[in-house]
C-alpha positions in Angstrom: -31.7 -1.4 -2.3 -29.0 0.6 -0.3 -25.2 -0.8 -0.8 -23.9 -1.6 2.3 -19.7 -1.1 2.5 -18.2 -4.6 4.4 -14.3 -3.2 4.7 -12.2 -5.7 6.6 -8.9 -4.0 8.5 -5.9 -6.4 8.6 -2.8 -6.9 8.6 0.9 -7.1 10.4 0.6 -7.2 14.8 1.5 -3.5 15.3 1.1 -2.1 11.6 -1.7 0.3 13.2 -4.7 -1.5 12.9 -6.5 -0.4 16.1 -5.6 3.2 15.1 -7.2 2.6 11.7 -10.4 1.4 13.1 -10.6 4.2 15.3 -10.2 6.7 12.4 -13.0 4.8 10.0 -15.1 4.9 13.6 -14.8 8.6 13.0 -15.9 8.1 9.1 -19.2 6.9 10.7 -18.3 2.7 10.0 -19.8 0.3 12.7 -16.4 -0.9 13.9 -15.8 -4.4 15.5 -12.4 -5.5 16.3 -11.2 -9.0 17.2 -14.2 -11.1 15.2 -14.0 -14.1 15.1 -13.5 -15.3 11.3 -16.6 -17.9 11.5 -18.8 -15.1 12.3 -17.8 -13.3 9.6 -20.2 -14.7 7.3 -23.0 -14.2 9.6 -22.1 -10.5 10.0 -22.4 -10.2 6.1 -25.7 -11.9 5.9 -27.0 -9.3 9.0 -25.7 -6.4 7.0 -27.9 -7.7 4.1 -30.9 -7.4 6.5 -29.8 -4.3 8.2 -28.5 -2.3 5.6 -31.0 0.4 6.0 -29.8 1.1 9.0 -26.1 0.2 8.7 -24.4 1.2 5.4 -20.9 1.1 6.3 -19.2 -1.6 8.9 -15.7 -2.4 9.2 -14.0 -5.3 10.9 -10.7 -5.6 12.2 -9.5 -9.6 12.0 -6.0 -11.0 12.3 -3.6 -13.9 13.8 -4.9 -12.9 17.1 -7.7 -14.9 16.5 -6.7 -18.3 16.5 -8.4 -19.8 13.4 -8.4 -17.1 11.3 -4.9 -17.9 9.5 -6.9 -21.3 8.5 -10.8 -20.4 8.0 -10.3 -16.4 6.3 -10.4 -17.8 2.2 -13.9 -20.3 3.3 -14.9 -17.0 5.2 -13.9 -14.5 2.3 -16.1 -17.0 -0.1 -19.3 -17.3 1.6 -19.2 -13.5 2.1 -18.9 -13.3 -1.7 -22.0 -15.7 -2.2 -24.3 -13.2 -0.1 -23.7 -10.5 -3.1 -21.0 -8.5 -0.8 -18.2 -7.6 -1.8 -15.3 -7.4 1.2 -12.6 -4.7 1.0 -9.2 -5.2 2.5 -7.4 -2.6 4.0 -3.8 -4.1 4.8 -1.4 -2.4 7.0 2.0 -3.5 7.4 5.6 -1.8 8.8 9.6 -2.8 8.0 10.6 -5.3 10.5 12.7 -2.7 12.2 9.7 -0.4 12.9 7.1 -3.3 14.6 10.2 -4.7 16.3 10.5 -1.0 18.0 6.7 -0.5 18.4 6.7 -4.0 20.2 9.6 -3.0 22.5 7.8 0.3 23.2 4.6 -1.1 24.4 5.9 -4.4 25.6 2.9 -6.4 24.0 3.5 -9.8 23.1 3.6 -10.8 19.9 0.3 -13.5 18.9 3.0 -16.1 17.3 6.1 -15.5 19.3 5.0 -18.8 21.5 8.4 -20.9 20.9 9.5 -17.9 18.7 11.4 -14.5 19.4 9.9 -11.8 18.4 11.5 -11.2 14.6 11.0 -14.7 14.0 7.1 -14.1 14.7 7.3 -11.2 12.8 8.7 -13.0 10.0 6.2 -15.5 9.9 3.0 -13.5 10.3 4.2 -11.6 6.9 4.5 -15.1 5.1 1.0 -16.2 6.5 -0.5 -13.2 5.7 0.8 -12.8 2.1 -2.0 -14.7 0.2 -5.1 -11.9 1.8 -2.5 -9.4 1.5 -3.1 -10.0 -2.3 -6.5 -9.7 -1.8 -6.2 -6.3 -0.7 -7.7 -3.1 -2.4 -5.5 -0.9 -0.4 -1.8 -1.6 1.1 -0.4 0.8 3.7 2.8 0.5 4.8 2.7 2.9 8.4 6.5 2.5 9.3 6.8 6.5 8.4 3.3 7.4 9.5 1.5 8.8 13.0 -2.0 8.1 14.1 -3.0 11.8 12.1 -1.4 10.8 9.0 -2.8 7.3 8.8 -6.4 8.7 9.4 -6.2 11.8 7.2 -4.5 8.4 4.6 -7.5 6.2 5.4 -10.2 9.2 5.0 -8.7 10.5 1.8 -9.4 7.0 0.6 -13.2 6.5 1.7 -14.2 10.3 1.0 -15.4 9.1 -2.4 -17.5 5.9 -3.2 -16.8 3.5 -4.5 -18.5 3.8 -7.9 -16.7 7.6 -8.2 -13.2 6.6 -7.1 -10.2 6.2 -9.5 -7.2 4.5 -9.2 -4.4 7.1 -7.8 -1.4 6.1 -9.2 2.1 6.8 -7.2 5.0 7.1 -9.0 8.0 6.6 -6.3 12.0 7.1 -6.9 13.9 5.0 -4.1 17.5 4.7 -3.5 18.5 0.5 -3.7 21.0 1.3 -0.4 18.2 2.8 1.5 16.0 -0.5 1.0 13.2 -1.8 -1.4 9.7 0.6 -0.8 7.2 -2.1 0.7 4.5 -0.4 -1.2 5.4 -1.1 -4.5 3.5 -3.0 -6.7 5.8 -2.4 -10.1 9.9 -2.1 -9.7 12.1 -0.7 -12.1 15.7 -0.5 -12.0 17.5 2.4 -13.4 20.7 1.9 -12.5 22.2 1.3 -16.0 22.0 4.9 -17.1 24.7 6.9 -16.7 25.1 8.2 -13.3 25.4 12.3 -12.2 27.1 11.1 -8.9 30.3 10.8 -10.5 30.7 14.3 -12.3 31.8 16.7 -9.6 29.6 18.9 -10.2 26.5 16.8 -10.1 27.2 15.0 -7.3 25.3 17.1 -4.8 22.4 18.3 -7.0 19.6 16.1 -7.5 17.4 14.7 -10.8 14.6 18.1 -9.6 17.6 20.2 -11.1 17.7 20.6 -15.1 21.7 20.1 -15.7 21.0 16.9 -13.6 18.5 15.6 -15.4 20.2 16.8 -18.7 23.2 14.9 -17.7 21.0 11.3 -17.3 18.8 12.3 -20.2 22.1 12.5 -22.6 22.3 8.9 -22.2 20.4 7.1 -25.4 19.0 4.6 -23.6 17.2 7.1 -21.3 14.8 8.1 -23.7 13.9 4.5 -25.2 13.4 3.5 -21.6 10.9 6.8 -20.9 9.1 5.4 -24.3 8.9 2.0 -23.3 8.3 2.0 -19.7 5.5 5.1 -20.4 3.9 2.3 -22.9 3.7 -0.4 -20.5 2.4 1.4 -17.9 -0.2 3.1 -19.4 -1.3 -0.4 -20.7 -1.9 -2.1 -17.5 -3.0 1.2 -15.9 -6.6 0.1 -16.6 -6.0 -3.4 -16.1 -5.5 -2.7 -12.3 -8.0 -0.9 -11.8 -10.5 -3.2 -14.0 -9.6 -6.0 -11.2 -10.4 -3.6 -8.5 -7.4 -1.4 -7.2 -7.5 1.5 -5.7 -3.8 2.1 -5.1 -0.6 1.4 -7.1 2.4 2.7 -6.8 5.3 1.8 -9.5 8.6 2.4 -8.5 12.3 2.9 -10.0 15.0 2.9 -7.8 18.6 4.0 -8.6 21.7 3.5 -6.1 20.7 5.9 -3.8 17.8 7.5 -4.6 18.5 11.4 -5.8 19.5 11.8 -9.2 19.0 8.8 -11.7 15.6 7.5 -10.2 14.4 11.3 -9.6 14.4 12.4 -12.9 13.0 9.2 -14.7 10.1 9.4 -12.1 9.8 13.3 -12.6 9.7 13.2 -16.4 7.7 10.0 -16.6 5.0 11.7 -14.6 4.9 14.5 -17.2 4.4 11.9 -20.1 1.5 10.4 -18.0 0.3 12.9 -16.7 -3.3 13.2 -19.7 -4.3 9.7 -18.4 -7.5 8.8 -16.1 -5.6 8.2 -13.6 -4.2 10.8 -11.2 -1.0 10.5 -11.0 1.4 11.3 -7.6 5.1 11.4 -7.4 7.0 10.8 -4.3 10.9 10.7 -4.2 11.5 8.7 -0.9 15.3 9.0 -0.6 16.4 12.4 -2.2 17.1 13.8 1.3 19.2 10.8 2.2 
């Protein structure tokens, strides 16, 4: 029996999820946008039938519709009962960014009736939060274009799913510049001793060795390396036991060059002879 790939695209209004349909269109997914969230069961149990024909569809689904805010979890469970399994793709953006893509394309918001347009925005995230949590994969496109979000979306399908492992994104972030939406695990370095007060420090970074010298002096450093490189590698294959494709852990100092850089940088090293591949992006250190 072929394995037919139900991948549901949802998410924040203007997080990109017309743009993501078009790209998994490109992947060769039967893509229908808009569906109503009571035939969403009915599409699964047609995929069942017509899976020798169709073997991947994706279905984007969201507060435009009105009902499916209250009908998506009875939905989700029916599909379940079929023997499908439904994967959610959630895209989402800083307030800021959909506040600027709304304004750009003057498209009204689907909850701003009696609301102003953060106050929409606001609420759709708290609505949304319980299938967010659903989610195998959780893009944040405030930083992306259309080419990045596809070339995102196809490094994530180009395997299947019985071949794919968990990539693992080990993040530094700078606590001025804002919490990374991404994150799944946050850790706060701020405690060790900090290169932004030695003169000579202050405009290097935790990439350069007297930098990271400097934070590594500091005892604690290493116990929190040992202990953080412990818990992580514990729940590691936890995560991706319950399904995840995506996790991203991330340790944010004040601002995001120097403390936070070289914890992430050496903690990468130390994980580095896992199963999981790891990836290390320092959001802030041009800031």
């Amino acid at each position: 029996m072929n394995f037919v790939r139900l991948v549901v695209v949802t998410g924040l209004s203007g997080s990109g999820k017309t743009a993501a349909l078009k790209s998994l269109e490109d992947l060769g997914f039967f893509c229908i946008d808009n569906l109503p969230v009571e035939l969403f069961p009915k599409l699964g149990q047609l995929s069942v039938f017509s899976r020798d024909m169709v073997s991947k569809v994706a279905i984007g689904m969201d507060s435009r519709e009105p009902t499916f805010l209250e009908n998506f979890k009875e939905a989700f469970e029916e599909v379940d009962s079929l023997g499908l399994t439904a994967e959610v793709i959630f895209l989402e953006a800083s307030d800021d960014v959909l506040l600027s893509r709304f304004s750009q394309t003057r498209r009204r918001h689907p909850l701003a009736a009696g609301r102003s347009v953060p106050e929409a925005i606001h609420e759709e995230r708290r609505l949304l939060e319980e299938i967010k949590r659903r989610a195998a994969l959780v893009l944040d496109t405030s930083e992306m274009n259309v080419h990045e979000l596809k070339r995102t979306l196809w490094d994530y399908f180009e395997k299947s799913g019985e071949d794919r492992t968990m990539q693992v994104t080990l993040m530094s972030f700078g606590f001025s510049h804002g919490l990374p939406r991404e994150t799944d695990m946050l850790f706060d370095v701020r405690f060790l001793a900090n290169p932004y007060f030695n003169a000579e420090l202050r405009d290097g970074t935790g990439l350069d060795p007297k930098v990271a010298s400097f934070v590594f002096d500091d005892p604690a450093a290493e116990e929190l390396l040992e202990r953080l490189e412990g818990l992580i590698a514990f729940l590691l294959p936890k995560y991706e036991a319950e399904g995840k494709s995506y996790l991203t852990v991330s340790l944010g100092c004040t601002g995001g060059k120097h403390r936070s850089v070289a914890v992430v940088e050496e903690l990468s090293k130390r994980l580095a002879d896992g199963p999981q591949p790891i990836k290390v992006k320092h959001r802030d250190i041009q800031k």
